[in-house]
C-alpha positions as CSV (number, residue, x, y, z in Angstrom):
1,X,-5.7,-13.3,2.3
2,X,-8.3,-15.7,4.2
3,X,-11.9,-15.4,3.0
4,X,-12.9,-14.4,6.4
5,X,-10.8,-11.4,6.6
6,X,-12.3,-9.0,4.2
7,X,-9.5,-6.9,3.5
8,X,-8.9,-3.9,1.5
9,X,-6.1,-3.3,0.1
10,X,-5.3,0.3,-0.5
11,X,-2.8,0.7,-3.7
12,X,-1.2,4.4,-3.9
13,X,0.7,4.5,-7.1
14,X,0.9,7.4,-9.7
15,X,2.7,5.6,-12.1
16,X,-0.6,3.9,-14.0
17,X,1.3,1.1,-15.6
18,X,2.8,-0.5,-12.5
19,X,-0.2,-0.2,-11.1
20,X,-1.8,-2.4,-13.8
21,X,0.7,-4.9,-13.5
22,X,1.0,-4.8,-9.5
23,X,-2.8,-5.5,-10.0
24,X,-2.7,-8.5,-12.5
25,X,0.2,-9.9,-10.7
26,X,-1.0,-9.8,-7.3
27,X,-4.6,-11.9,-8.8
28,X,-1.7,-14.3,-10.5
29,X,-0.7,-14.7,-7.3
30,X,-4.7,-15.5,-6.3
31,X,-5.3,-12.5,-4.4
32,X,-8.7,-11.9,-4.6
33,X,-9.2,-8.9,-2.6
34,X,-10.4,-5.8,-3.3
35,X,-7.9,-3.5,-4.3
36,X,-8.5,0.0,-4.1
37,X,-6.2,2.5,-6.7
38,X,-5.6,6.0,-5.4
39,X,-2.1,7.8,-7.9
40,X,-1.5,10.5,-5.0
41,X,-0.3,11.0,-1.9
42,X,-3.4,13.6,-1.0
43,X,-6.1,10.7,-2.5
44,X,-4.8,8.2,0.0
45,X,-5.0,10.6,3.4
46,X,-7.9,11.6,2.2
47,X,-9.5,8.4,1.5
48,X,-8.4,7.1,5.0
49,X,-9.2,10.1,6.9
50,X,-13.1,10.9,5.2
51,X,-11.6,14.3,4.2
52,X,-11.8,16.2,0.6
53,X,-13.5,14.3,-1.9
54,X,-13.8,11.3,0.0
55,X,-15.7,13.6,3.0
56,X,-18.8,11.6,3.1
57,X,-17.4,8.2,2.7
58,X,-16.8,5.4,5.0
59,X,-13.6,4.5,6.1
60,X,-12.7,0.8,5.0
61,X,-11.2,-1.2,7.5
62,X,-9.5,-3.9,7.5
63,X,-6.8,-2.3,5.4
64,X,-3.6,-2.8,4.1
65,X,-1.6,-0.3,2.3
66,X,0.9,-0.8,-0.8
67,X,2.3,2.8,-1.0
68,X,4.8,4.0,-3.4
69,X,7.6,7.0,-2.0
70,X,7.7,9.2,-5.4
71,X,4.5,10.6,-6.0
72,X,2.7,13.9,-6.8
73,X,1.3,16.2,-3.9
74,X,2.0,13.9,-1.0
75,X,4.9,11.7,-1.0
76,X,4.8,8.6,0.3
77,X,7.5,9.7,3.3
78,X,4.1,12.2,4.3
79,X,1.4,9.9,3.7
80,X,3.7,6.8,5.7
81,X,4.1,9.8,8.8
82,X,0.4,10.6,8.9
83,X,-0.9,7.1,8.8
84,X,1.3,6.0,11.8
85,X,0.7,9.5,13.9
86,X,-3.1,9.0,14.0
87,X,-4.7,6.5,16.2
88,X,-7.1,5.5,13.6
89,X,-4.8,4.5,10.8
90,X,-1.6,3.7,12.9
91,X,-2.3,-0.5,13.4
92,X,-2.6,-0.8,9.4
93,X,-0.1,-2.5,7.3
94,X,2.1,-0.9,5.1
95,X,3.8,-2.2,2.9
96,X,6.3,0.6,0.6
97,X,6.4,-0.4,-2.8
98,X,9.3,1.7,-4.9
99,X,11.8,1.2,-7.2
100,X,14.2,3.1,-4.7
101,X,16.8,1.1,-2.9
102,X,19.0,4.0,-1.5
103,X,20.1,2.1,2.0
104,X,19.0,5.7,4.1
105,X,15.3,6.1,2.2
106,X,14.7,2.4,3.6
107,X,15.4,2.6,7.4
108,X,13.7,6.4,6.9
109,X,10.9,4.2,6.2
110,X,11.4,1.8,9.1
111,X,11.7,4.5,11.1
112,X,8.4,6.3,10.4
113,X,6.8,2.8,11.0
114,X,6.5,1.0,7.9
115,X,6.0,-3.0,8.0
116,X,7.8,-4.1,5.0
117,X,9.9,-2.9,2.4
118,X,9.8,-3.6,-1.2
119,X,11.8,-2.5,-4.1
120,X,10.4,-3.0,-7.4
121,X,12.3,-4.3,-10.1
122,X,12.8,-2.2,-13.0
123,X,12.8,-5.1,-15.9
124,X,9.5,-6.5,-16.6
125,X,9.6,-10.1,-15.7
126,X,11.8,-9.1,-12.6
127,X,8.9,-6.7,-11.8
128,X,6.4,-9.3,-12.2
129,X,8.0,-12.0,-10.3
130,X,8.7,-9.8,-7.5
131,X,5.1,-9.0,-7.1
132,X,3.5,-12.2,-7.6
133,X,5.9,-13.3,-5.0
134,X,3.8,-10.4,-2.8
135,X,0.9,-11.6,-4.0
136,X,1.8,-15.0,-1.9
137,X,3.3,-13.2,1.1
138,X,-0.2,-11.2,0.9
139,X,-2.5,-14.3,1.1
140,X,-1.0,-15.3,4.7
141,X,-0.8,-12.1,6.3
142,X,-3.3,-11.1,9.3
143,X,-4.1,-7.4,9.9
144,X,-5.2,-6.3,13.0
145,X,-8.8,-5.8,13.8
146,X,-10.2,-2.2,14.2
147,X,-9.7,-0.9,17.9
């Protein structure tokens, strides 16, 4: 991502070892950004609305969002629908990050407004390719502005 774009990049993944590695492969891939680990569905709405724990914080923006579908509280199908109904969160990236590739969960996702798709590779090297790989696709990506 440009150095003049200070973006955020949200990371909501229970699973505490791909989150480690989506981490230290996306600075691999020279990411530099801060990246921001919430494991749960109800951390991440939360976080972006200022509610719960995250009540008195400031909302981050620029943002972009690598969201995983199979998580505790909130899945990521609920946390992908409340980010794109609100007018505050609806204009940031997400990207869905899983190691589902069932043809229906991917244009459910599509449908509920994500902006790119990506299923994680189960073998190690795979998984680690696949995310450096995002890493690069990361560094040219523009977000939108806040409105």
């Amino acid at each position: 991502m440009s150095s003049h774009q200070a973006v955020t990049i949200l990371l909501v993944e229970d699973d505490a070892g791909h989150a480690r590695l989506i981490e230290k492969n996306l600075h691999r891939a020279g990411v530099s950004n801060e990246i921001i680990h919430l494991d749960d569905g109800q951390k991440a709405v939360d976080f972006l609305f200022n509610e719960g724990r995250y009540a008195n914080g400031a909302n981050l923006v620029p943002l972009l969002i690598l969201l995983d579908l199979n998580m505790p509280v909130l899945d990521g199908y609920q946390v992908l629908s409340r980010i794109k109904a609100d007018e505050r969160t609806k204009r940031i990236p997400v990207v869905m990050l899983t190691t589902t590739d069932n043809p229906q969960e991917i244009a459910k996702c599509y449908e509920l407004g994500c902006n790119i798709y990506v299923t994680k590779p189960v073998e190690y090297e795979s998984f680690s390719e696949a995310i450096r790989n995002l890493g690069l696709f990361l560094s040219i990506v523009k977000v939108p502005d806040e409105p």
